[in-house]
C-alpha positions as CSV (number, residue, x, y, z in Angstrom):
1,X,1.9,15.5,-4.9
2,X,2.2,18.8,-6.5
3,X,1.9,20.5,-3.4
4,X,4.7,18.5,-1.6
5,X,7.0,18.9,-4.5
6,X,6.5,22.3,-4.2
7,X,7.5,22.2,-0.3
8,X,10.6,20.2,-1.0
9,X,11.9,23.2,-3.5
10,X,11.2,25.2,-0.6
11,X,13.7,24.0,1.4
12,X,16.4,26.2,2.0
13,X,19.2,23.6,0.8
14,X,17.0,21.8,-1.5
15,X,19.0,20.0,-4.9
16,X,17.7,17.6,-7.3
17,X,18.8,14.3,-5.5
18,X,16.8,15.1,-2.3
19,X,13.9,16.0,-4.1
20,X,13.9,13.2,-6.1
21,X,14.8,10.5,-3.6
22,X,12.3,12.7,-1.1
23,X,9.0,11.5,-3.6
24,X,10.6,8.0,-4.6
25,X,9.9,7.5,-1.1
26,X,6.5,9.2,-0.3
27,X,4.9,7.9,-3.6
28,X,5.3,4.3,-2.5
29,X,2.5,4.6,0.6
30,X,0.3,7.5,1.8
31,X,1.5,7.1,5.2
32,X,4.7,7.8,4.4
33,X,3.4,11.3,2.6
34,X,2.2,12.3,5.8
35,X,4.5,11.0,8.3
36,X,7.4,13.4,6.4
37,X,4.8,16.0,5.8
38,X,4.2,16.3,9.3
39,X,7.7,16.0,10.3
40,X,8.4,19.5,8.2
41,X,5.3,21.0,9.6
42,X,7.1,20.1,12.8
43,X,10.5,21.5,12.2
44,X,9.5,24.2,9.5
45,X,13.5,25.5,9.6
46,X,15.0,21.5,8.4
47,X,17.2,21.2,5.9
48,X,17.5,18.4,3.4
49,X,19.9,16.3,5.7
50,X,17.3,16.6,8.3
51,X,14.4,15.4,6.3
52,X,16.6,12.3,4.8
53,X,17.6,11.7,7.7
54,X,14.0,11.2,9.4
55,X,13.0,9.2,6.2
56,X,16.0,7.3,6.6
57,X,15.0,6.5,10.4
58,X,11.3,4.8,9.2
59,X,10.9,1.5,9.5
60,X,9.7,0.9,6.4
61,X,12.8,2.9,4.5
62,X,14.5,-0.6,3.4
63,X,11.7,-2.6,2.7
64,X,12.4,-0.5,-1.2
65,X,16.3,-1.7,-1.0
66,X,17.1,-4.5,-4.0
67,X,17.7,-8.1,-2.3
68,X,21.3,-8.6,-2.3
């Protein structure tokens, strides 16, 4: 997880919310590690909105929402 922290300060427009929100997510399931890992292998130039907004567009994004 080091390593992927270490990405997500890489981003050019990186802050503490994204990064923090970023591994909230990814710790949860491995799949979801590598599903974002390979979407910023795939766009190596995304900025934060772009990788929130691809975790935002996974299925599984809400099953972590608090029932209402």
């Amino acid at each position: 997880m080091e390593t992927f922290t270490t990405r997500l300060n890489s981003v050019k427009d990186a802050y503490y919310g994204f990064i923090v929100a970023a591994l909230t997510y990814v710790k949860k399931k491995p799949s979801r590690l590598e599903a974002v890992e390979t979407f910023m292998n795939d766009n190596p130039n995304a900025l934060t909105s772009d990788i929130l907004g691809f975790i935002s567009e996974q299925d599984d994004f809400y099953e972590d929402a608090a029932p209402a």
